[in-house]
N, C-alpha and C positions, 0 to 999 in steps of 0.2 A: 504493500500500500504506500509505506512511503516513497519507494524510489520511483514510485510511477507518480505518483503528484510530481515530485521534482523534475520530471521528465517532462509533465503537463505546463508546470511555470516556463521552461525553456523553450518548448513552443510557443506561449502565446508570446512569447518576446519577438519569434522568430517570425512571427506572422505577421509585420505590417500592423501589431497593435491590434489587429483584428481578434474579437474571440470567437474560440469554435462554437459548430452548435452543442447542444446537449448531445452528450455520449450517449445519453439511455432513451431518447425521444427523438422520433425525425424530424427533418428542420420542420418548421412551420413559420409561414410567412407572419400570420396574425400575432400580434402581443395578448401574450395567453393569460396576462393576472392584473389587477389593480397593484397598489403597492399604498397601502397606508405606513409610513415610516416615523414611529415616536420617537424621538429623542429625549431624554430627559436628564437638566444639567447635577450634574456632581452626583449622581445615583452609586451609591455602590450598595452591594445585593444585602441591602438591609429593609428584606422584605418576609412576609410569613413564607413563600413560597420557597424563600433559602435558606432557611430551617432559624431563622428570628424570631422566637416565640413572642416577645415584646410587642414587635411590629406591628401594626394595623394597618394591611394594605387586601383589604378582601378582594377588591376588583383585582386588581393584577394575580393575586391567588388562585382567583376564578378562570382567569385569561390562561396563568399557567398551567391548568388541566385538560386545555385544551389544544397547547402547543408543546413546544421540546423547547425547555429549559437547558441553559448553558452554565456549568458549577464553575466551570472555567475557560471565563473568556477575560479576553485584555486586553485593552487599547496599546495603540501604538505610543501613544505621549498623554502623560499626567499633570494636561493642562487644557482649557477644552477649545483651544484654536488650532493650536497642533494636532489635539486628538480628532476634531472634525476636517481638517484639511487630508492626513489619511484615511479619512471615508470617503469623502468627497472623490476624492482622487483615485485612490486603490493604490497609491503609491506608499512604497516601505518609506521611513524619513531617511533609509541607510541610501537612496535612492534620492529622493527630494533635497535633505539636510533641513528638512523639518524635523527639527528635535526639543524645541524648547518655547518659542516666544512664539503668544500669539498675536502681535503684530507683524512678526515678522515670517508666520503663516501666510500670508495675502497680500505680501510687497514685496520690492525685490523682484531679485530674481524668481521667487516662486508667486506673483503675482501673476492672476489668470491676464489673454489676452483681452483686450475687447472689440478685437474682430473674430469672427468666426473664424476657429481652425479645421483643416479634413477630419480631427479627430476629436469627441467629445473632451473638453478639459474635465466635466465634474459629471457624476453623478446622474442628478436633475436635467441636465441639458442632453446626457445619451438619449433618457426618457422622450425626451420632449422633441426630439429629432427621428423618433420613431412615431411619431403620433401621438402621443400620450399626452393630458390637458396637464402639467405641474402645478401644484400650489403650494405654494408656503405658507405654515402660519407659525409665527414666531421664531425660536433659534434653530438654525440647521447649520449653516457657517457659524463662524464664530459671533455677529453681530445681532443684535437684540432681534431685527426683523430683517436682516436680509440688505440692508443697506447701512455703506459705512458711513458713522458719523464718529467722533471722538466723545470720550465718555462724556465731556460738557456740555455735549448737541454740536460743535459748529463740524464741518466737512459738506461734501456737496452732495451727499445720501446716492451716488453713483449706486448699482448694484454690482455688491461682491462676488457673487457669482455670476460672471457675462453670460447672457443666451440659457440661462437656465428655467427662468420661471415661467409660465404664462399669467399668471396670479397671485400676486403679493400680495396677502390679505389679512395681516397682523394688524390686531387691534388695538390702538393706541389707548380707548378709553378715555379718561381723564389726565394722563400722563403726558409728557413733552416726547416731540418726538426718537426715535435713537435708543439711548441706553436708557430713559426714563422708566420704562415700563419693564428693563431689566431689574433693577434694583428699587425696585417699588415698595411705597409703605401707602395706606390707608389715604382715602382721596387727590388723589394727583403730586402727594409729594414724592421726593427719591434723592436717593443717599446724593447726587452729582447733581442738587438744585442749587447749590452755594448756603443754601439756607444753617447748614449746619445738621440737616437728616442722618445719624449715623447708626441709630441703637441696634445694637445684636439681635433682637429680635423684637416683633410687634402680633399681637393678638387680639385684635377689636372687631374686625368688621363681621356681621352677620351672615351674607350673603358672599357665594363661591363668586358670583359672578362683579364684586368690588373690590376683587384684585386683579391681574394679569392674566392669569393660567384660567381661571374661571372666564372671564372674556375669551380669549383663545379656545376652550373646548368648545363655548357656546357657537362661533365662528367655522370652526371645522364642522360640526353637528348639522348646520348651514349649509354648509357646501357640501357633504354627503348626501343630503336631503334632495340635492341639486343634482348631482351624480347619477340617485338612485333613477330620474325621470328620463337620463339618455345611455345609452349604448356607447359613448364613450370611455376609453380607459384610462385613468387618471392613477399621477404618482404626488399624494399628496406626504409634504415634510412637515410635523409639527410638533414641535419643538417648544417643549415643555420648562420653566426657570427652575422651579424648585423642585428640591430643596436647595439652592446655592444660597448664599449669603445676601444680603443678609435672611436671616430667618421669619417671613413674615406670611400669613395666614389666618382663617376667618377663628373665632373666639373658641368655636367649638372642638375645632382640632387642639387646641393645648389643653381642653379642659377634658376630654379624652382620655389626658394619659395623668391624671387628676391624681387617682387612688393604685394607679401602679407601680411596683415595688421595680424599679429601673435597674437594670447592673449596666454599669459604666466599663467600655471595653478597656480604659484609660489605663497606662502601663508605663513601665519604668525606663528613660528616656535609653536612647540608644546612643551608642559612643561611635560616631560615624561620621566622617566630611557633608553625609547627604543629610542628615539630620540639620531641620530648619525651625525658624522661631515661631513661624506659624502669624507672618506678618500680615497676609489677608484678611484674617479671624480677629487678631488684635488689633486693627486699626479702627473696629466697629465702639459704639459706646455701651458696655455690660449691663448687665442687672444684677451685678454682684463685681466682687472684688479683682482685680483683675491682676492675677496674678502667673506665676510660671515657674510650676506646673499649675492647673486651675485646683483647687480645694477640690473635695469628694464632692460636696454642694451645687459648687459652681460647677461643675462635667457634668452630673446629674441635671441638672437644667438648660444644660446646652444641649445635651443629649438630647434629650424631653424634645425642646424646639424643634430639632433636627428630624424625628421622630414623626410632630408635627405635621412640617412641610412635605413628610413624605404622605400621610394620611392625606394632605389637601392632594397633590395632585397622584392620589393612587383614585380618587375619587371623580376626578376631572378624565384621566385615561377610561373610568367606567363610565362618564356619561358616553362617551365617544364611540367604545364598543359597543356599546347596547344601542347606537344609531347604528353601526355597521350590521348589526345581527337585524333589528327591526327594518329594515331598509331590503334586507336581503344579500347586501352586497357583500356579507362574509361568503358568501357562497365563491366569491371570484376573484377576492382581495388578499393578498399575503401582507400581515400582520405582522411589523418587527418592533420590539421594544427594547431600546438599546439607552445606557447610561455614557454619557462621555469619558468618564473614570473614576475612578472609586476616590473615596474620601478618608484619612486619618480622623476619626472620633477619638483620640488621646490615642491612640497606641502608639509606642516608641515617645508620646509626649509631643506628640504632634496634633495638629486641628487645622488639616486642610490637605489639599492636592500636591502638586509640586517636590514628588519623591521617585525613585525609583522602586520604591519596597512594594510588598502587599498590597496592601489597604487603597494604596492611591490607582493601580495598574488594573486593579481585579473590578469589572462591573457587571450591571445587570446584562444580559444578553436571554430574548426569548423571542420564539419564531414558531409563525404556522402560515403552511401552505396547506391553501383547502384541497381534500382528499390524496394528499399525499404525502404532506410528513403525519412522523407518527403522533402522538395524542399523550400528556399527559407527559411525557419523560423526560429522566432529568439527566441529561448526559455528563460525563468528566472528558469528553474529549478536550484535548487544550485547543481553545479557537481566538483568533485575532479579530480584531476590526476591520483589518483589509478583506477577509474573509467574506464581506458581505455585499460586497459591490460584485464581485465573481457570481457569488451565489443568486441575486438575483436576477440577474441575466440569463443565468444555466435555469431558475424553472420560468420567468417570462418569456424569453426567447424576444425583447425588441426587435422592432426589424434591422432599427439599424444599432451597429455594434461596434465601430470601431471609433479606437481612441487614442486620445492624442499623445499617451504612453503608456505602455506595458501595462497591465493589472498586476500587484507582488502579490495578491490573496489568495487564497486554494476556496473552491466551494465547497459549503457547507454538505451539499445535496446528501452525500453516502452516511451521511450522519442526521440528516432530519427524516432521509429515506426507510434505513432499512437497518442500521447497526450504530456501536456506540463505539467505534475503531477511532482511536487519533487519527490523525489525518497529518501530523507533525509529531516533530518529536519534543518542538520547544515553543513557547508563544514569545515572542523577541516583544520588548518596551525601549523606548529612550529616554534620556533626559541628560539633555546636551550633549558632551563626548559620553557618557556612559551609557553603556549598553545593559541591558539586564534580560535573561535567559531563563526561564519558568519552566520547568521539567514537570513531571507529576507529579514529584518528593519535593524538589527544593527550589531554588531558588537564587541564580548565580549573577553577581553585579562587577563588571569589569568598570573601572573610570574613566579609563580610556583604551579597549583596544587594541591602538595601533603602537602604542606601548608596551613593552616584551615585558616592564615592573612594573606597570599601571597597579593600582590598589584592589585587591578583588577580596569581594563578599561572598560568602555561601552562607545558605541558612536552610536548616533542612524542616522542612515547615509542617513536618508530620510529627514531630516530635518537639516541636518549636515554633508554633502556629502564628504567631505575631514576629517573628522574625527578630530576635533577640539578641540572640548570641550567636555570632559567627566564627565559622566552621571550618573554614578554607583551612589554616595553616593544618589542618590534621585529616584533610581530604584531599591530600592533593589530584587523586584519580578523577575525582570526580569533577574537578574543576577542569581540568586538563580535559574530560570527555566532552564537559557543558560550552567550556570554550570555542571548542569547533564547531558548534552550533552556529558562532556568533557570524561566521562567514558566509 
């Protein structure tokens, strides 16, 4: 299995960018599926469906009994402009040198063009050059709605992704245009008003639909509605905020988790170059003491929050599918719900993204195609983020297919299809020069590669589940075996 994927990536390089048809279905000219694709910001799999009794996310529970759950998938970067530029794209960042900044995702040299190329640059634009209507509603690129402005509002809202959408339909609400509606708090204010907006978390408003993501399902719900009257095939992106920071949500969700006894994953800081202050998290204003490391109190109520924002938009994803089911169009739609990367809730003493370790690389990943993956299972294949731009093309079949570089991702298909086989032996993350390599057991972080003394981690995470204590200097084999992965 493996050396025949490998065989498969070196063809599609070799072809003109083109990809093949599906290996197990004859061509077919027609675009054979919808394509509802969720995104949701800072998600890591801290859901009932990932064995988090705490959780309360019913709908996505509900959703994962009816698709194939991924225990181990992992973005390319643990940051979510890098990590959406390798979706968008299918490209590895060993390939781009998208490894780190998300402005420096979408300029530069790795800025899309904005004339049309012979080959799709992203995603959305393959779609939409095969027929298919795209929409957007809210984050899919790295920018609040799909146009750039700088976090203050000023820029010239150009679209970030050229030739992608046919419908930009993010809801601004009450909010300023841009980043407003990313960092939103209760009536039209946000952290990037000048006004002084900054607190860690807010819990007032009554109604889902007086924040951001509540406007957004309401808007998608809209347009499936719309969908469901023609015969058109459509790839809608919507791109969900929270739970990102700050932490804010309607009253009832904090009040939720009221009388539950919380256990805090928060752990003893890690002695490491990549180990950070968790400068995003603390530049918010607290509801408690602000400290470092945070008190058992203070983690227990960031937690809570965090918690929270996951309850609001686990609930905003169920308004959505229960249009999709009532409408019909699950019948025709493939289903992906995908987190941009996982998140530090204290482990290592950390509170936020921006690692190479675990917590930050490891996110949600859940998928159904109707009457043909399987139903209900939770696989451990190790699977990537590039992995999904391959995949669905291999069960839509677009007509048109080629692009304007290689795809680095393997498809999913033999794993939603019919078995639970890796399909790799390593899921590769970056951040910056460092590499890091995800086996099934462990977990190996070189700082720089191209360095023969670069610093390396191993942490063997069956034994060592937060990634602790490292292992390297008494493993050398296994480092030496995990290293050749990184080429």
């Amino acid at each position: 299995m493996l050396r025949s994927t490998r065989i498969t990536t070196i063809l599609l390089a070799l072809c003109c960018c083109a990809l093949p048809q599906s290996t197990t279905d004859a061509a077919d000219s027609k675009n054979r599926y919808n394509v509802l694709f969720i995104a949701v910001d800072d998600l890591r799999p801290e859901l009932g469906c990932y064995g988090v009794e705490q959780a309360q996310s019913p709908h996505l529970d509900q959703f994962a009994e009816s698709a194939v759950l991924f225990r181990k998938h992992y973005v390319q970067v643990a940051t979510c402009g890098a990590s959406r530029y390798a979706l968008l794209t299918g490209r590895s960042p060993a390939n781009s040198g998208v490894t780190r900044s998300n402005s420096a995702a979408y300029s530069g040299k790795t800025a899309f063009s904005q004339e049309q190329q012979p080959g799709a640059q992203t995603m959305p634009e393959l779609f939409r050059r095969s027929g298919y209507h795209t929409c957007l509603i809210g984050k899919i690129s790295h920018t609040a709605d799909g146009r750039v402005y700088a976090y203050n509002g000023t820029g010239d809202g150009r679209d970030e992704l050229p030739h992608a959408w046919d419908d930009m339909a993010t809801p601004l609400g009450d909010w300023e245009r841009g980043w407003g509606i990313f960092f939103a708090y209760a009536n039209g204010r946000h952290r990037e008003s000048g006004k002084g907006d900054k607190d860690l978390m807010e819990f007032v408003v009554d109604d889902d639909n007086d924040l951001p993501d509540g406007l957004m399902a309401e808007t998608a719900i809209e347009k499936l509605q719309n969908y469901a009257k023609s015969d058109q095939r459509f790839f809608m992106g919507l791109g969900f905020f929270k739970p990102h920071l700050p932490w804010v949500a309607p009253e009832r969700d904090w009040n939720a988790f009221a009388d539950a006894s919380i256990a805090v994953p928060q752990t003893d800081k890690i002695d490491s170059p990549f180990w950070h202050k968790s400068g995003e998290f603390y530049k918010y204003d607290m509801p408690f003491e602000k400290t470092h490391p945070l008190s058992e109190d203070a983690a227990a109520q960031a937690y809570r929050a965090y918690l929270a924002c996951v309850r609001y938009t686990d609930r905003q994803i169920g308004r959505v599918l229960s249009t999709l089911e009532k409408t019909g169009l699950a019948e025709n739609t493939i289903v992906v719900v995908w987190g941009d990367h996982g998140w530090h809730l204290g482990e290592q003493q950390i509170w936020g993204k921006h690692s190479p370790y675990e917590e930050a690389n490891r996110s949600v990943l859940m998928m159904r195609v109707p009457n043909q993956s399987r139903e209900g299972i939770q696989s451990d294949a190790l699977t990537e983020t590039l992995d999904l731009y391959p995949t669905l093309v291999d069960y839509c079949q677009p007509r048109f297919q080629k692009t304007e570089f290689p795809l680095d991702g393997l498809s999913l298909r033999p794993v939603l299809d019919s078995s639970d086989t890796n399909i790799r032996e390593t899921a590769l993350s970056y951040w910056g020069k460092a590499v890091s390599a995800r086996s099934d057991r462990y977990r190996l972080i070189v700082a720089d590669p191209s360095k023969e003394n670069s610093r390396v981690e191993l942490y063997d995470l069956e034994t060592d589940p937060h990634g602790l204590k490292n292992i390297a200097d008494n493993h050398p084999e296994i480092v030496k075996q995990l290293r050749l992965t990184l080429k």
